[in-house]
C-alpha positions in Angstrom: -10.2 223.0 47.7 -10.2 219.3 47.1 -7.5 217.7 45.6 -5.8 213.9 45.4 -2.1 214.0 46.4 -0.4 210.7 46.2 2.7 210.4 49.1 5.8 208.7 49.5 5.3 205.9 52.5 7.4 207.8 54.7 5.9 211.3 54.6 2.3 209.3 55.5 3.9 207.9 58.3 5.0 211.3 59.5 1.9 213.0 59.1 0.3 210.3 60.8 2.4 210.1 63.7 1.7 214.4 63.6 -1.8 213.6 63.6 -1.5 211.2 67.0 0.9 213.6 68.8 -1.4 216.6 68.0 -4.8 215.7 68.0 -5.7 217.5 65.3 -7.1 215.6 61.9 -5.1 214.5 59.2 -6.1 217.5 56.9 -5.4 219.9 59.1 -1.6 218.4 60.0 -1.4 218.1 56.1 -2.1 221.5 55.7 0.1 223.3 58.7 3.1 221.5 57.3 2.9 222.5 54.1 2.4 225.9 55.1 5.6 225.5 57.3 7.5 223.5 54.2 6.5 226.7 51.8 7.0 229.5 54.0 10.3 228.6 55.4 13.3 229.9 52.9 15.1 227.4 51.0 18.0 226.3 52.8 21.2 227.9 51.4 24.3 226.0 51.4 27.9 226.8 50.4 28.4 226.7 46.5 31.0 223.5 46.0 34.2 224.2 46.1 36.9 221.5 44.7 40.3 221.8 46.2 42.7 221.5 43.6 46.7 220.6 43.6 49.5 221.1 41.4 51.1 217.6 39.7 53.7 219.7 38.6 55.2 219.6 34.6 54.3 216.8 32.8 57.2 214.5 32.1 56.1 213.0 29.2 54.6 214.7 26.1 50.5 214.3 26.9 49.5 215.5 23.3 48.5 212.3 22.1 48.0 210.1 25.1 44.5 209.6 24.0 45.9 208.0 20.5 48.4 205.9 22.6 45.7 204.4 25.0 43.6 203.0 22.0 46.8 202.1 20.2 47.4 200.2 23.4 44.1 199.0 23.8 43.7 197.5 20.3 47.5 195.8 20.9 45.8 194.0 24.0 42.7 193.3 21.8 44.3 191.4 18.9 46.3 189.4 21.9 43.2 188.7 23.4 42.3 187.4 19.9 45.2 185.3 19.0 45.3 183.7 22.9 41.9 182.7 22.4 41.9 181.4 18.6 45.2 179.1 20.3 42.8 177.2 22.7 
């Protein structure tokens, strides 16, 4: 079958230095690899695991700390403001 495949500059190279070690023509190292690439299994790593730690109680009520950083981000806004309408 005859098909255009367009590769990445580094997979060329290696199927052209496969092609000088081995003798054989490009198609045929072309071929053998992908039918090494498709028969092996898939790899199978390790799901992630994320090691996680205690901080302990909060000390300070967290409810609205989302509320208090734009409150606080707003405050620093206006100053910004006023700073820059002074100069």
């Amino acid at each position: 079958m005859r098909t255009t495949v367009t590769l990445d500059l580094d997979v060329h190279r290696l199927l052209k230095e496969a092609e000088r070690r081995s003798g054989q023509p490009f198609k045929q190292v072309l071929n053998d690899a992908l039918r090494a690439g498709l028969k092996r299994p898939p790899a199978r790593t390790p799901p992630f695991k994320q090691r996680v730690f205690s901080l302990g109680r909060p000390r300070v009520d967290l409810t609205k700390a989302g509320a208090l950083a734009a409150e606080l981000e707003d405050l620093e806004i206006i100053a910004k403001g006023r700073r820059d309408a002074r100069r």
